[in-house]
PAVOZA-120135 format. One record per residue (C-alpha): residue number from 1; residue in three letters; chain; x, y, z. Coordinates in pm, 1 decimal. Example, Ala and Ser with C-alpha at 12.3 -4.5 7.8 and 13.67 -1.06 7.14 Angstrom:
<pts>
+------+------+-------+----------+----------+----------+
| resi | resn | chain |       c1 |       c2 |       c3 |
+------+------+-------+----------+----------+----------+
|    1 |  ALA |     A |   1230.0 |   -450.0 |    780.0 |
|    2 |  SER |     A |   1367.0 |   -106.0 |    714.0 |
+------+------+-------+----------+----------+----------+
</pts>
This chain:
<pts>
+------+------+-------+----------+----------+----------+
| resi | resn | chain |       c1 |       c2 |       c3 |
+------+------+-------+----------+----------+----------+
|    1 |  UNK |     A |   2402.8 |     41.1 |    390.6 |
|    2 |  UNK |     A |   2233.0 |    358.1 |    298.6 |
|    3 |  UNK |     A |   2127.3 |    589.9 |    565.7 |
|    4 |  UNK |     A |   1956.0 |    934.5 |    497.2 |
|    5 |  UNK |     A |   2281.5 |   1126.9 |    576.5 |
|    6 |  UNK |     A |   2411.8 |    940.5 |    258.1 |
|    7 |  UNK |     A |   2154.5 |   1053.1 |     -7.9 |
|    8 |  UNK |     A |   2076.5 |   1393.5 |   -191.0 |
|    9 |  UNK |     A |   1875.9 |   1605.7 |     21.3 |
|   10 |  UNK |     A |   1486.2 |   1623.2 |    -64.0 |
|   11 |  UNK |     A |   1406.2 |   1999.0 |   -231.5 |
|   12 |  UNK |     A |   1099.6 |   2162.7 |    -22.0 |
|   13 |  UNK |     A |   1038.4 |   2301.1 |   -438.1 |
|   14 |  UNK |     A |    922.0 |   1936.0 |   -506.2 |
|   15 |  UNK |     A |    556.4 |   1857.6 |   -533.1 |
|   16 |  UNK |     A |    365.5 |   1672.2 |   -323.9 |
|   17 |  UNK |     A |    328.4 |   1389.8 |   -580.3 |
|   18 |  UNK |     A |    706.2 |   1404.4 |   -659.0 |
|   19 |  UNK |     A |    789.6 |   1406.2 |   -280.6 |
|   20 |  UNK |     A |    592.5 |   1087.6 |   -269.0 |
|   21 |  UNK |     A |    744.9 |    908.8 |   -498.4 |
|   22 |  UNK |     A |   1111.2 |   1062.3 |   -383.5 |
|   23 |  UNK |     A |   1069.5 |    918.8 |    -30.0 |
|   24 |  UNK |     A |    915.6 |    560.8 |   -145.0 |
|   25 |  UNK |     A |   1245.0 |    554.2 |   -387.8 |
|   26 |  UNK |     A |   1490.8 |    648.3 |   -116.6 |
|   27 |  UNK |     A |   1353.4 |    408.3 |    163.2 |
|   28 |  UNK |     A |   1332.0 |    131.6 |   -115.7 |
|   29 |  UNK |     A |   1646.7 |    185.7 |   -196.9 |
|   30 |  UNK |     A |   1833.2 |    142.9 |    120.8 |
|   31 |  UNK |     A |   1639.0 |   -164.0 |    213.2 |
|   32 |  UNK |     A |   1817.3 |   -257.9 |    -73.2 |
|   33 |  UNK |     A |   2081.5 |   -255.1 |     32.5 |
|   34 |  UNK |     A |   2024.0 |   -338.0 |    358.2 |
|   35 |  UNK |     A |   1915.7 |   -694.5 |    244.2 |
|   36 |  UNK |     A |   2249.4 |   -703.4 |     96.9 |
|   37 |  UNK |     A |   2429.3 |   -607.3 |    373.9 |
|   38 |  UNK |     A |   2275.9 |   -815.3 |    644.7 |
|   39 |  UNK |     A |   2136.3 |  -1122.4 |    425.2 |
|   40 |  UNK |     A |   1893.2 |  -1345.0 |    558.1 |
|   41 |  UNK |     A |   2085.3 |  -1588.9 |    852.3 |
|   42 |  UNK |     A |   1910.9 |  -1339.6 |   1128.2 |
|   43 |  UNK |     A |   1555.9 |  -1242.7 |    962.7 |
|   44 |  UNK |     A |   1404.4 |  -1103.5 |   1278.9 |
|   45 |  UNK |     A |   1685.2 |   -845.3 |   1284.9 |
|   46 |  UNK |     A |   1659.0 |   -797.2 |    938.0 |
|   47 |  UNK |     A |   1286.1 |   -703.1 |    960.1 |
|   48 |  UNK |     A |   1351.1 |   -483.8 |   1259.8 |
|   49 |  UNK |     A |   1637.9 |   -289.3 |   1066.2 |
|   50 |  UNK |     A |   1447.3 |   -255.5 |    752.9 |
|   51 |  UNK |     A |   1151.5 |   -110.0 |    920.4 |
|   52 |  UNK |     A |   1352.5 |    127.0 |   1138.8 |
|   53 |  UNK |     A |   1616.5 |    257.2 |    855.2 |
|   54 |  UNK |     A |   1300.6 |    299.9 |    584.3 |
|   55 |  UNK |     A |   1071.2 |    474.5 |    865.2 |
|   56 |  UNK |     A |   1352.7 |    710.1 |   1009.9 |
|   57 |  UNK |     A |   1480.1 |    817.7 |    649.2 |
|   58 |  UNK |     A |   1072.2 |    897.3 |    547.5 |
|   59 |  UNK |     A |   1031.6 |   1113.1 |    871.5 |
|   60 |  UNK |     A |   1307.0 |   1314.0 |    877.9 |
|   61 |  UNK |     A |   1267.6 |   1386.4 |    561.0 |
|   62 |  UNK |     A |    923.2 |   1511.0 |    589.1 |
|   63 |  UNK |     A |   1046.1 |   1683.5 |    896.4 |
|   64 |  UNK |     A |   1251.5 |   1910.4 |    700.9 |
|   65 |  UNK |     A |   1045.1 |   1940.6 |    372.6 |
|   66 |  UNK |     A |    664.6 |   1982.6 |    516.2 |
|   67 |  UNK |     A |    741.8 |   2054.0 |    892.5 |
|   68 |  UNK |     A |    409.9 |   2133.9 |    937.4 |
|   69 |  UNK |     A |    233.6 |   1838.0 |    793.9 |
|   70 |  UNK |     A |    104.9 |   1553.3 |   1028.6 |
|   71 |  UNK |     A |    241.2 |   1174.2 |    996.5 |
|   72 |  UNK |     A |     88.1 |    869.2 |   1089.7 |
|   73 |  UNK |     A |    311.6 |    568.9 |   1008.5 |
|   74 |  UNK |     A |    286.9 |    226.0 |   1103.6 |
|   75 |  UNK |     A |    641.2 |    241.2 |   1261.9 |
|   76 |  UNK |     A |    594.9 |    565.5 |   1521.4 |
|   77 |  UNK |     A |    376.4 |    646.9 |   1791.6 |
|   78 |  UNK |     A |     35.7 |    789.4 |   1719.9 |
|   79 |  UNK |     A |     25.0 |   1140.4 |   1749.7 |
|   80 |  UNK |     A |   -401.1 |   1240.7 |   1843.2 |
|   81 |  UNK |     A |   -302.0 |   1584.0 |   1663.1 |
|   82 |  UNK |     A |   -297.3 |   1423.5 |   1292.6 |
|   83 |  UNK |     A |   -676.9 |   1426.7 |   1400.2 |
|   84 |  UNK |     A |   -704.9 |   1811.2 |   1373.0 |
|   85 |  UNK |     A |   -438.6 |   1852.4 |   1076.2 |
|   86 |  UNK |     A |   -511.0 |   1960.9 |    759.8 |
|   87 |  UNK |     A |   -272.5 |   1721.6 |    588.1 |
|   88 |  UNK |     A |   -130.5 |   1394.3 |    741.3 |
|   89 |  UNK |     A |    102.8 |   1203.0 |    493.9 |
|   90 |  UNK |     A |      0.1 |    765.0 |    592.5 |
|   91 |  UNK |     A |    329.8 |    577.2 |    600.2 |
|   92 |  UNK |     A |    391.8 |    229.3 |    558.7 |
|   93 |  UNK |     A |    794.2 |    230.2 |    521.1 |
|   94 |  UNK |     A |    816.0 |   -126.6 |    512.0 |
|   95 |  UNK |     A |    465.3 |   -331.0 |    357.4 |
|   96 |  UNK |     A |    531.3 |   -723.8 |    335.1 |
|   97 |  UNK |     A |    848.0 |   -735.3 |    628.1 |
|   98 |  UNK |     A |    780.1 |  -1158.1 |    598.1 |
|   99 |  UNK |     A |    864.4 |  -1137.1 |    181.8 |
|  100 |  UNK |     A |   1175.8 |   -888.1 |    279.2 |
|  101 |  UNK |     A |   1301.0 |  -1120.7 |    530.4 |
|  102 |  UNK |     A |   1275.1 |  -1402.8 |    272.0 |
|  103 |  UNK |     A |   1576.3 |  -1474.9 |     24.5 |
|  104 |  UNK |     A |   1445.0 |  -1435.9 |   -349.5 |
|  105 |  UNK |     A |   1137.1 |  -1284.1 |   -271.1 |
|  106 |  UNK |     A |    986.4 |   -938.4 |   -435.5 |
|  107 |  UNK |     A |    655.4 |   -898.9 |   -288.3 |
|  108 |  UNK |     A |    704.0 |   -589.5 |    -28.0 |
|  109 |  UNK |     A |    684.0 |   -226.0 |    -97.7 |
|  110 |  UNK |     A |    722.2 |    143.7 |     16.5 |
|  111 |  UNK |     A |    420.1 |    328.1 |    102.1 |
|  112 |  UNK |     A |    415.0 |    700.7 |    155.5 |
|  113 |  UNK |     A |     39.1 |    867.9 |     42.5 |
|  114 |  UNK |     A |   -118.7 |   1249.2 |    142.3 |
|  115 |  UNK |     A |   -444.3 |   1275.1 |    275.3 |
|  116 |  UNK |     A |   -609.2 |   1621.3 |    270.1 |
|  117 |  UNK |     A |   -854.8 |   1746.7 |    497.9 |
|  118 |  UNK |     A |  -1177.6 |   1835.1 |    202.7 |
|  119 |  UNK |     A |  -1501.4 |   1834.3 |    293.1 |
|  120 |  UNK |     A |  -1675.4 |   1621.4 |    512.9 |
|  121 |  UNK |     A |  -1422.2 |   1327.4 |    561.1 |
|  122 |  UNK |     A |  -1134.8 |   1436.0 |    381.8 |
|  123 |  UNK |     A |   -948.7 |   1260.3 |     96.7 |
|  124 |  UNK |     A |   -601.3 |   1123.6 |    -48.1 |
|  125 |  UNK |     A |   -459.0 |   1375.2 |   -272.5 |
|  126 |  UNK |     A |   -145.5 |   1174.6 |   -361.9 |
|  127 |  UNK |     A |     71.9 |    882.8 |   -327.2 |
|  128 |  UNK |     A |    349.4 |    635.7 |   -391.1 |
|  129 |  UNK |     A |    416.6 |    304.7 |   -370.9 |
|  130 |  UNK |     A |    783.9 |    181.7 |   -412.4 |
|  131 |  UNK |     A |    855.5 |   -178.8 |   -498.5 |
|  132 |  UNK |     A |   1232.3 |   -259.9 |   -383.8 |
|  133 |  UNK |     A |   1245.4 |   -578.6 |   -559.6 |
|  134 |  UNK |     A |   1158.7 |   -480.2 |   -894.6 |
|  135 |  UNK |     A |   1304.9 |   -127.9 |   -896.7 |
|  136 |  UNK |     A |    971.6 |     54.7 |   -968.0 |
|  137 |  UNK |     A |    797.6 |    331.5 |   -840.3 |
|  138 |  UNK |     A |    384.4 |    362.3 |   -891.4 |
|  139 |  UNK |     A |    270.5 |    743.6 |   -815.1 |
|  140 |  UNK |     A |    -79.3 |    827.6 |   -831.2 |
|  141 |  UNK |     A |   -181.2 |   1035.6 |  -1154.0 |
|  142 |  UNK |     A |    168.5 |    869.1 |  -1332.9 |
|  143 |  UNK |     A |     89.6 |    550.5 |  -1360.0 |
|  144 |  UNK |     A |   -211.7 |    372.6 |  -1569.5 |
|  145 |  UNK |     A |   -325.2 |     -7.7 |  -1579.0 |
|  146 |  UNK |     A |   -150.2 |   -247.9 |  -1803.3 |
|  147 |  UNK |     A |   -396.4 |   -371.2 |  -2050.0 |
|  148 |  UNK |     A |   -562.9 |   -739.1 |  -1950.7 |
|  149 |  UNK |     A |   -373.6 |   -942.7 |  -2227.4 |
|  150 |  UNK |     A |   -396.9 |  -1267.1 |  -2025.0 |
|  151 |  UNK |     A |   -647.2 |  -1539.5 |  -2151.9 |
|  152 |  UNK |     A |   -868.9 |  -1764.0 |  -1918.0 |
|  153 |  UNK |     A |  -1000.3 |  -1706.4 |  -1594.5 |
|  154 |  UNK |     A |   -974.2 |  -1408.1 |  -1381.5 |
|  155 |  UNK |     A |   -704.3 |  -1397.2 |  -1122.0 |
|  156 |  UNK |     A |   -774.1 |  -1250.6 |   -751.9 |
|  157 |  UNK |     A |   -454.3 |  -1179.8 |   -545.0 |
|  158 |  UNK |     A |   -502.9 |  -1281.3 |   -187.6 |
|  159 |  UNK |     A |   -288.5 |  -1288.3 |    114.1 |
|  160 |  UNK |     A |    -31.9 |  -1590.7 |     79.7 |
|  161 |  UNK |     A |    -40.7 |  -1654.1 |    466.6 |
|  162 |  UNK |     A |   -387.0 |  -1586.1 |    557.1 |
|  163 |  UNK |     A |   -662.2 |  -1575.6 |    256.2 |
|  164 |  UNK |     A |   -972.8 |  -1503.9 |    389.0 |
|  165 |  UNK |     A |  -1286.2 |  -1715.2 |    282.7 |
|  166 |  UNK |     A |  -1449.0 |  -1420.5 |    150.2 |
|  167 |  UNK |     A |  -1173.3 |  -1433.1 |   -155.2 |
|  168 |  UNK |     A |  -1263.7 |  -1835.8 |   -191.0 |
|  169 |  UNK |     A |  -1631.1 |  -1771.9 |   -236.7 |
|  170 |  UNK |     A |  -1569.7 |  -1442.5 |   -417.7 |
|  171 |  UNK |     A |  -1346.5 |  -1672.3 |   -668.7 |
|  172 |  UNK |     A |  -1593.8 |  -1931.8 |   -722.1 |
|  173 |  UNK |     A |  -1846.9 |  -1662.8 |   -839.7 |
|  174 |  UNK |     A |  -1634.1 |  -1518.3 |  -1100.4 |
|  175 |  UNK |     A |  -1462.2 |  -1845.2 |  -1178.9 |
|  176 |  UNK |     A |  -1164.4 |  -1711.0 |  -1085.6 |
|  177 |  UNK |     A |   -804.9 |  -1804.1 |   -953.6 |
|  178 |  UNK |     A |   -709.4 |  -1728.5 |   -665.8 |
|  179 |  UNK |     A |   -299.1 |  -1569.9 |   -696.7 |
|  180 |  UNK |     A |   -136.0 |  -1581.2 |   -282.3 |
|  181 |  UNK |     A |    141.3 |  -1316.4 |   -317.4 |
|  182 |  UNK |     A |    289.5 |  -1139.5 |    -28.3 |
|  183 |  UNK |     A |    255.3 |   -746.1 |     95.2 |
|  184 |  UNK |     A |   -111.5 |   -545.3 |     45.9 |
|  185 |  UNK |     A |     86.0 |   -298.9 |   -165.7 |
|  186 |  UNK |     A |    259.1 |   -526.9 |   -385.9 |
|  187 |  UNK |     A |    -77.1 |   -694.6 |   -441.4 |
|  188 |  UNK |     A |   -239.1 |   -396.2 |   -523.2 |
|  189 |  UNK |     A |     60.0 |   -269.8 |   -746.0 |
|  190 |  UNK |     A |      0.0 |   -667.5 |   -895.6 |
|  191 |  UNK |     A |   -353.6 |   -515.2 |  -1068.6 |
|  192 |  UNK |     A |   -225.8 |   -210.4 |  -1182.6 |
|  193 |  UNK |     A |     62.8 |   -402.6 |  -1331.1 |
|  194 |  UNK |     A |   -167.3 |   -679.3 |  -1466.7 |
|  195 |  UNK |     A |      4.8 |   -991.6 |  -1267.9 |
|  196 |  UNK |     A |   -391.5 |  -1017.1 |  -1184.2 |
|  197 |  UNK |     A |   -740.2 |   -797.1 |  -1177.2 |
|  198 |  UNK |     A |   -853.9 |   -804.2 |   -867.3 |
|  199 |  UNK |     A |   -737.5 |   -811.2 |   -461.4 |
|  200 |  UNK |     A |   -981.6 |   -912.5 |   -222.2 |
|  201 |  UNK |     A |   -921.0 |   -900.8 |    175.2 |
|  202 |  UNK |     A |  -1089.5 |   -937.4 |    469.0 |
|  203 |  UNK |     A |   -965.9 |   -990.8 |    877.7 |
|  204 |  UNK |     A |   -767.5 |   -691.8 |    975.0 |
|  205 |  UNK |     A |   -560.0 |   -410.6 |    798.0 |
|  206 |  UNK |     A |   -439.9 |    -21.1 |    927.7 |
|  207 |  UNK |     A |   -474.2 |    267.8 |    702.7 |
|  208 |  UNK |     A |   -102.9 |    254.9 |    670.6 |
|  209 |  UNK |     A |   -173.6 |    -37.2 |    429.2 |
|  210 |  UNK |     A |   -415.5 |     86.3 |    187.2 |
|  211 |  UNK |     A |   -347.3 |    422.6 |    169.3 |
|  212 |  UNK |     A |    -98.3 |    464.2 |    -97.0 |
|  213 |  UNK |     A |   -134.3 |    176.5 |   -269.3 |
|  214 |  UNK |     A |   -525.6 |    332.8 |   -288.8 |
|  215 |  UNK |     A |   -431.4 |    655.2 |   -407.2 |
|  216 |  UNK |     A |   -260.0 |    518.0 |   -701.1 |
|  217 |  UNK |     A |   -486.9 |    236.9 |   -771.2 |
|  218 |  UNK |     A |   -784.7 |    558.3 |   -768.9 |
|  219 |  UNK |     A |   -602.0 |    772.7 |  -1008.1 |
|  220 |  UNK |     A |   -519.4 |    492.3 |  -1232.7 |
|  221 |  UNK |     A |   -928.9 |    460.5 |  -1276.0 |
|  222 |  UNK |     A |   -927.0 |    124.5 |  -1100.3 |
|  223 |  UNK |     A |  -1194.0 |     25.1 |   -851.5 |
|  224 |  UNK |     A |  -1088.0 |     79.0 |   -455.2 |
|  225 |  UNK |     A |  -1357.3 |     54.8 |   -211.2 |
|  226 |  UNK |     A |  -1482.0 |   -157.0 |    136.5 |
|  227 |  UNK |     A |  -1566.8 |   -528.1 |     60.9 |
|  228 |  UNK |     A |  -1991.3 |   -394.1 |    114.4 |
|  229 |  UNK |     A |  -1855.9 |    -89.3 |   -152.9 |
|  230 |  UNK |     A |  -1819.9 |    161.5 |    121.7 |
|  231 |  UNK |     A |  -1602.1 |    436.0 |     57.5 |
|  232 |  UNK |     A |  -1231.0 |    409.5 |    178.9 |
|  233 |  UNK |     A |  -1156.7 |    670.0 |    450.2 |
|  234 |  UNK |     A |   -868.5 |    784.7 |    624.2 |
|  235 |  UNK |     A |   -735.6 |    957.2 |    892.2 |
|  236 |  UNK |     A |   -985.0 |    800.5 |   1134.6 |
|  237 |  UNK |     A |   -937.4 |    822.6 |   1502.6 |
|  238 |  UNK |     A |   -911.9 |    449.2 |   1487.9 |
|  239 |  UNK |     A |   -645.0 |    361.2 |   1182.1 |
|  240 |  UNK |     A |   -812.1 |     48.5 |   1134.7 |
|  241 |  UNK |     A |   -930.7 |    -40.8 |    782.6 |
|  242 |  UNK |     A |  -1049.4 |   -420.9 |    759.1 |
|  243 |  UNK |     A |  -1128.2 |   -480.5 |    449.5 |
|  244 |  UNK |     A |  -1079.6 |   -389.2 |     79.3 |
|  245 |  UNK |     A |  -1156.8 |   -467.3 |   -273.1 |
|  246 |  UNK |     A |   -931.6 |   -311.0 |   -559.6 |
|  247 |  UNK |     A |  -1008.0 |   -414.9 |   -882.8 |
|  248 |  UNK |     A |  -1039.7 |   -391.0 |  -1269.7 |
|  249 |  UNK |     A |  -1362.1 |   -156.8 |  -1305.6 |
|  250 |  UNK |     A |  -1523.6 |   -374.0 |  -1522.9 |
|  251 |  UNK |     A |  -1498.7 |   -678.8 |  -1301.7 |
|  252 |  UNK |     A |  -1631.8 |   -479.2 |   -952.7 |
|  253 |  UNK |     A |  -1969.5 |   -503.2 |   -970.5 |
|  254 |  UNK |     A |  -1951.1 |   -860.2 |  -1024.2 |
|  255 |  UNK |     A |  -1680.0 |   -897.0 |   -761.0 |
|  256 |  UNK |     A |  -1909.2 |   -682.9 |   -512.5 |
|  257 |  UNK |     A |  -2242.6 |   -874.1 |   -572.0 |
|  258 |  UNK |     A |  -2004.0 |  -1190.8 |   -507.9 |
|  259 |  UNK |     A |  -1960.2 |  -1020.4 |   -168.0 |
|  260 |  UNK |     A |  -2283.8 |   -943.2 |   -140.7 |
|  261 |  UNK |     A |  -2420.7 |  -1340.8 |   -212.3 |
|  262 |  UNK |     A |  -2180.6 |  -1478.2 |     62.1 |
|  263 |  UNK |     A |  -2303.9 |  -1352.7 |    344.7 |
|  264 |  UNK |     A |  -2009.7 |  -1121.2 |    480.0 |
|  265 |  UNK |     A |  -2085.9 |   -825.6 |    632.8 |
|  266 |  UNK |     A |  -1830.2 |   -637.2 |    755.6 |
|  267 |  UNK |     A |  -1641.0 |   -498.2 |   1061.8 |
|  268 |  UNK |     A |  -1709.6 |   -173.3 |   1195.1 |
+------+------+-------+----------+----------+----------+
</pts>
């Protein structure tokens, strides 16, 4: 198993966009090989591992190469003080723990994305989202779209456990097919990658999902906004985000005035 003792140590000379994408690649890494080492006969231990081994080797390393940089990650306690920081790196070390835990799967990812305190509400600056499974790294600003070459309808990722009716009537509208893969980030990576053009989700997400996944999906020129086109923000005294709509840009307007005809209106 890999532990952070056994890799290269991170350079403080590295970027912020390079640092992103070095910490997604390390954690993805050693739940790697984690998975190897453990299998999948105990997968409650397995997601506990993987979570703790990709969350401890992203903090300390952020620890030593911006030590004065706030984190909020899904896997370690909320610390009110991000509130008042001028940058707070969003950490999801392990997105999708069900598709780790399951034998074959791909669909979980890394997440590791800087937000910036600018202006009013502040902004992501950078990100990374590592995908274990199919040895790839998406950084914002280094990665672009794959062209739509598929024929026929259009395809909306949705959550394969819990799709929310939104997506349904949202698909109907634009004759689309609805595509149930696994983690938020792997979804989102799924448009940029052109698996499908658009994610839809409603009924409860943390910034810790979006963020990085957002960052790159914004930099690659997609659409990323709130299900009623709200801006995205982050580093919110509450971290939850609800809601989200990433897309090909030419198919959000459609997707949002879909939205718009069903009737949702969103949480606070």
């Amino acid at each position: 198993m890999t532990t952070p003792a056994d890799l290269p140590p991170i350079v403080a000379t590295l970027d912020d966009a390079d640092l992103t994408a070095a910490l997604a690649g390390r954690a993805a890494s050693a739940l790697i090989d984690l998975r190897e080492a453990m299998g999948h006969v105990d997968p409650a231990a397995l997601k506990d591992a993987g979570d703790r081994a990709a969350h401890d080797i992203i903090v300390d390393a952020l620890a030593s190469a911006r030590p004065d940089d706030a984190v909020l990650s899904e896997e370690g306690a909320d610390d009110p003080a991000r509130l008042h920081a001028g940058r707070v790196w969003i950490v999801d070390p392990l997105d999708g723990t069900r598709e780790f835990s399951e034998p074959d799967r791909v669909d979980f990812a890394v997440h590791v994305a800087l937000w910036e305190r600018r202006g009013e509400d502040g902004e992501l600056v950078t990100g990374s989202v590592a995908l274990p499974g199919l040895r790839e790294v998406l950084t914002a600003g280094r990665t672009q779209p794959s062209p739509r070459v598929a024929e026929g309808p259009w395809r909306v990722a949705v959550s394969r456990t819990r799709a929310p009716e939104v997506a349904d009537v949202v698909a109907k509208q634009l004759n689309a097919r609805l595509v149930p893969l696994g983690s938020a980030g792997y979804k989102v990576s799924a448009v940029l990658l052109g698996e499908v053009d658009a994610y839809v989700h409603a009924g409860g997400q943390y910034e810790w999902d979006s963020a990085a996944p957002v960052a790159v999906a914004l930099a690659a020129g997609l659409h990323a906004s709130r299900l009623d086109g709200s801006p995205l923000r982050y580093n919110r005294p509450d971290p939850r985000l609800p809601d989200l709509l990433i897309s090909r840009p030419e198919l959000a307007e459609e997707a949002l005035a879909a939205v718009r005809a069903s009737g949702w209106t969103p949480q606070p």
